[in-house]
C-alpha positions, 0 to 999 in steps of 0.5 A: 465513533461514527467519524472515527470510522469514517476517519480510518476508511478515508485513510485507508482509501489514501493509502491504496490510492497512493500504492496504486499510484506507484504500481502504476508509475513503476510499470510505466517506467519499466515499459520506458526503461526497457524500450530505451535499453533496447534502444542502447543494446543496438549502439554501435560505433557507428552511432550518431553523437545526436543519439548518444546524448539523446539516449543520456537525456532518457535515462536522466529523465528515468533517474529523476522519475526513480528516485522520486518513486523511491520517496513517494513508496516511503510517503506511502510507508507512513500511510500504511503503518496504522494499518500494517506495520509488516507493509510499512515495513516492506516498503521503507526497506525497498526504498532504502534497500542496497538494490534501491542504491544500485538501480540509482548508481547503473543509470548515472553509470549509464549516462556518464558511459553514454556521455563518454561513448563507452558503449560496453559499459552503457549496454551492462549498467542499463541492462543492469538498471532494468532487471533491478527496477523489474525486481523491485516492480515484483517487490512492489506488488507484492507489497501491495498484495499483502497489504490488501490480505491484511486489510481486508482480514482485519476487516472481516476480523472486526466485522465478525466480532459486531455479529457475535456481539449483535447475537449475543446481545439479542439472546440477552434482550429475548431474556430480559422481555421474558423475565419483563412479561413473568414479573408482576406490574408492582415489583421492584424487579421492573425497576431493575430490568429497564436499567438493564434494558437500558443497558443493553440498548446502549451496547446495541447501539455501539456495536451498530455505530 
């Protein structure tokens, strides 16, 4: 039991670790993403070609860390699940949601924009593409936030129910020692109360494991 325990903290701990791991990565791409719009908002046609494809080579790289943030937050659904279906649940829809799809589909609009030097268009698409991932970032923690209520709920849940069994189990030992002392040494009952005693320890030591 005691592995068992250990067991479910250590996956539990994987689990935060891994939420962890994409809040901070979305934060950091969000920070990225925005210099780089701001860096696009202020194209004109007078910019360099150099700089277009260089803006291009940026949002590529913000495309790539994207869409592999979007498969690390359903790894991270299917280490929730034990523990929370409704975060499991949270997360797989935001990998799969229609804005997931559309934050995709404004960054390869915004290269191909760039690529092309239609700079109107490049501006909507990647202005478009931050407002999303800020979206999703709040969806993200959110996620994250219910899912710490939730464990840590449930951990208080389980922790309750040890201390009433541990109360409810010493009310039973003090019975028993003073059903012991009234007996008298020969009687059958004595028999009978060490199997009791007996029992009581083994569910002491349960509730304790």
């Amino acid at each position: 039991e005691n592995l068992d325990r250990y067991l479910e903290i250590f996956k539990r701990f994987q689990a935060e670790q891994k939420l962890d791991e994409i809040k901070n990565r979305m934060q950091q791409l969000v920070e990225q993403k925005s210099l780089i719009n701001q860096e696009i908002s202020n194209i004109d046609q007078n910019t360099e070609l150099s700089d277009l494809a260089k803006f291009s080579q940026d949002e590529e790289r913000n495309l790539d860390e994207f869409d592999n943030i979007m498969e690390t937050i359903e790894e991270a659904s299917k280490l929730v699940e034990p523990f929370s279906t409704e975060s499991s649940n949270e997360l797989s829809q935001l990998a799969h949601s229609e804005l997931t799809k559309e934050t995709n589909e404004n960054i390869k609009q915004t290269i191909q924009s760039l690529s092309q030097k239609n700079i109107g268009e490049a501006q909507n698409s990647s202005q478009s593409s931050l407002q999303n991932m800020e979206s999703m970032m709040e969806m993200m923690m959110n996620a994250q936030q219910n899912f710490q209520k939730q464990t840590v709920a449930k951990m208080s849940e389980q922790f309750q129910k040890a201390i009433n069994d541990l109360l409810y189990l010493s009310s039973q030992e003090e019975q028993l020692l003073s059903e012991v002392k009234q007996a008298q040494r020969n009687s059958p009952r004595l028999r009978e109360l060490a199997q009791r005693q007996q029992l009581l320890q083994d569910q002491l030591q349960s509730v304790t494991k």
